[in-house]
Backbone as numpy.savetxt, mean C-alpha at the origin, in Angstrom:
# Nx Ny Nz CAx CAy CAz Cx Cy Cz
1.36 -0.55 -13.22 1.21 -1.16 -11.91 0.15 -2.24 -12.00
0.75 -3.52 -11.20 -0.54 -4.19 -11.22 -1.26 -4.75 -10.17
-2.83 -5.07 -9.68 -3.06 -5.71 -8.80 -3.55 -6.85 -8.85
-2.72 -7.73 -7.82 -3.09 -9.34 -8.06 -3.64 -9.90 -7.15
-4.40 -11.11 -7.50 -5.05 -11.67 -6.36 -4.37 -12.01 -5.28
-2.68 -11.87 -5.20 -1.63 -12.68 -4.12 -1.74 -11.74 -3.16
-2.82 -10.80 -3.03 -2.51 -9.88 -1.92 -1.00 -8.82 -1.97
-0.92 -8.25 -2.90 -0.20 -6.91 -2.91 -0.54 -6.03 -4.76
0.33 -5.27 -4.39 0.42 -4.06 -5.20 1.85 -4.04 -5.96
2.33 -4.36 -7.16 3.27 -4.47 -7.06 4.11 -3.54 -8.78
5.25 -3.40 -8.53 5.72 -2.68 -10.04 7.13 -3.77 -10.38
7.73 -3.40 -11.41 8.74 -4.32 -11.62 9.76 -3.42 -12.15
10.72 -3.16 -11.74 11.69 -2.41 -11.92 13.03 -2.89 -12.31
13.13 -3.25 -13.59 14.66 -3.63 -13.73 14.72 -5.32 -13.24
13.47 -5.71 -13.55 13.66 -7.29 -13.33 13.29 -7.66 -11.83
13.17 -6.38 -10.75 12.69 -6.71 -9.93 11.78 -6.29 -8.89
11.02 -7.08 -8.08 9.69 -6.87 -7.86 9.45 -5.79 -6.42
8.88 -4.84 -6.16 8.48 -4.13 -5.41 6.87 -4.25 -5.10
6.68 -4.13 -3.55 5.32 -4.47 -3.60 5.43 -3.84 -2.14
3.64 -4.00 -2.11 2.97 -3.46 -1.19 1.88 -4.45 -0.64
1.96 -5.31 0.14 1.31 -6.20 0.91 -0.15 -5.84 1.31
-0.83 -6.86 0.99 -2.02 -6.50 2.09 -3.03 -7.57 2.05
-3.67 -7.81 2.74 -4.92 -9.27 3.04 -6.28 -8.44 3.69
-7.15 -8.94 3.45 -8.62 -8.53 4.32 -8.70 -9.01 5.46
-9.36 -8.12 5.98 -9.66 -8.86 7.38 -10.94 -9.09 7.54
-11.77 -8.44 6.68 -13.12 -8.96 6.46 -13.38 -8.27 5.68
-14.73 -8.46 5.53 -15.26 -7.83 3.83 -15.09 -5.93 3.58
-14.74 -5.53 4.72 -14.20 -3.86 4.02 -13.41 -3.53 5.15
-12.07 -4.47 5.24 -10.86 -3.66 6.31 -10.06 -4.14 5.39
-9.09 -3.71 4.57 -7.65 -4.22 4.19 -6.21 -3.71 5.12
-5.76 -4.61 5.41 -4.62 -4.43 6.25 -3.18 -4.98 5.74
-2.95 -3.79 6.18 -1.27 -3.36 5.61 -0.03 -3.94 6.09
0.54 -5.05 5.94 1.60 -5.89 6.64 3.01 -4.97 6.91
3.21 -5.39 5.18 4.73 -5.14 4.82 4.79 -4.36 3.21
5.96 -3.56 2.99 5.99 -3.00 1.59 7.53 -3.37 1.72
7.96 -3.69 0.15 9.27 -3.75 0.20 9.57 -3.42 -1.13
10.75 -2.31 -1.11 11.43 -1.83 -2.66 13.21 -2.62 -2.48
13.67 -2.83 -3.21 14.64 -3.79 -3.86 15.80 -2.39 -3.01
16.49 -2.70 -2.53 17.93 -1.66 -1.82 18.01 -1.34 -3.64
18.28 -1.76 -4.43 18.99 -0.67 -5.56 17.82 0.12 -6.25
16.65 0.00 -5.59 15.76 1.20 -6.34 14.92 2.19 -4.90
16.04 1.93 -3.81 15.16 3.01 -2.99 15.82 4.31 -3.00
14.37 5.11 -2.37 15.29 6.57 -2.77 14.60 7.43 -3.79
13.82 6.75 -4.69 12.84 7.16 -6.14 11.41 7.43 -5.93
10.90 7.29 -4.60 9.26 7.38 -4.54 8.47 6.16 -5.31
9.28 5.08 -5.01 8.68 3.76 -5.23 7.58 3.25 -4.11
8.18 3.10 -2.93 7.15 2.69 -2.32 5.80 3.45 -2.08
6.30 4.98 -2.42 4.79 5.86 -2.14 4.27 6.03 -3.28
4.21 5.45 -4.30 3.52 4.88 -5.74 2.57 3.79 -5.25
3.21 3.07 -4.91 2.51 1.73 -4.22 1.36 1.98 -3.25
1.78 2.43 -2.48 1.11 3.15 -1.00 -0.13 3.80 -1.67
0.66 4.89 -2.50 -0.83 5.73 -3.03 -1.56 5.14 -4.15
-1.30 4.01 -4.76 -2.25 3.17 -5.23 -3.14 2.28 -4.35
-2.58 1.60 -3.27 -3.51 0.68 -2.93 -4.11 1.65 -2.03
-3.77 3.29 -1.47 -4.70 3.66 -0.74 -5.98 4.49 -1.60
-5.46 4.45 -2.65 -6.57 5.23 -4.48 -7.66 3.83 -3.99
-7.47 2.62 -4.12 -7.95 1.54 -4.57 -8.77 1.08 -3.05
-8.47 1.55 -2.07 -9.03 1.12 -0.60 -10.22 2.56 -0.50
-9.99 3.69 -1.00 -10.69 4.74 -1.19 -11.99 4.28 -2.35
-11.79 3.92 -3.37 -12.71 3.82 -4.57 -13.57 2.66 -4.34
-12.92 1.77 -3.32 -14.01 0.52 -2.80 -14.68 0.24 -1.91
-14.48 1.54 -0.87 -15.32 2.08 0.47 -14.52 1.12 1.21
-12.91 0.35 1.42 -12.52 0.23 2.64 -11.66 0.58 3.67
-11.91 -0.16 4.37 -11.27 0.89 5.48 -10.14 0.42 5.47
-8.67 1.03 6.26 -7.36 0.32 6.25 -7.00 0.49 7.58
-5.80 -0.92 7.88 -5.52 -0.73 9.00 -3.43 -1.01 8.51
-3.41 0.12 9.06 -1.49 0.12 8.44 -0.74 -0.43 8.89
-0.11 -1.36 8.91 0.83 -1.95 9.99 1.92 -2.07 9.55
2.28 -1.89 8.47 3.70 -1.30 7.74 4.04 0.07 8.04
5.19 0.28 8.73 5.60 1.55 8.86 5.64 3.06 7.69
5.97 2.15 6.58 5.54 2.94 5.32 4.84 3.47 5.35
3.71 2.49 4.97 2.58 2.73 5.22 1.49 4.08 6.15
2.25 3.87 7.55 1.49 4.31 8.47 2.26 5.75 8.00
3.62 6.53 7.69 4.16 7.44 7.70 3.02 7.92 6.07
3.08 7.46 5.25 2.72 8.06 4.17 0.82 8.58 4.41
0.31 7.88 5.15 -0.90 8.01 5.80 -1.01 9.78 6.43
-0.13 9.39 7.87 0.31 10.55 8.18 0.61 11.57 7.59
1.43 11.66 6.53 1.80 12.75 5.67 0.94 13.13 4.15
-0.11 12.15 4.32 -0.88 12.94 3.39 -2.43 12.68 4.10
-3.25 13.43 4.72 -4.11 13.53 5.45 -5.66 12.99 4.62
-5.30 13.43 3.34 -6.61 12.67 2.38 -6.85 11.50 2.69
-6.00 10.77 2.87 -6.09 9.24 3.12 -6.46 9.08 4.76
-6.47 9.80 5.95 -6.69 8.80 6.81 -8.38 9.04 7.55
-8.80 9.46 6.40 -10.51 9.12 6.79 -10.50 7.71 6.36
-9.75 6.89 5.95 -9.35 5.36 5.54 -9.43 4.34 6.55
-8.71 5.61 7.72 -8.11 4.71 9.00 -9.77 4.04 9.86
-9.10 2.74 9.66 -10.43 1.95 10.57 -10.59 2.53 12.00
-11.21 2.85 12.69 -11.49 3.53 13.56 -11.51 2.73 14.88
């Protein structure tokens, strides 16, 4: 997996790109747009690879997140470690 300065999270699967969006909103909020997996690789726990990397990586850098990808906000929800994350 890699992270790039273009603002996401992304893997490459078969030539094509899956990612997980996100921009600052200031120096410790990252906010969560959009995630998108390719229609022929959903279904595999791709996007919650993604998800639980950039929320590993928003955890290990003290910021806070604000989800605005539905993904996002469900995988939050369903794993409770992560939403001491949630910007308040």
């Amino acid at each position: 997996m890699e992270i790039q300065n273009t603002g996401k999270f992304r893997l490459i699967i078969e030539g094509e790109e899956a990612v997980c969006e996100y921009y600052f909103k200031d120096h410790q909020t990252m906010v969560f747009p959009h995630t998108f997996v390719p229609p022929a690789h959903r279904g595999r726990g791709i996007a919650s690879k993604l998800i639980k990397a950039a929320m590993e990586f928003a955890k290990a850098n003290n910021f806070v997140i604000v989800p605005l990808c539905s993904a996002v906000v469900a995988y939050v929800q369903r794993h409770p470690e992560y939403q001491i994350l949630l910007k308040k």
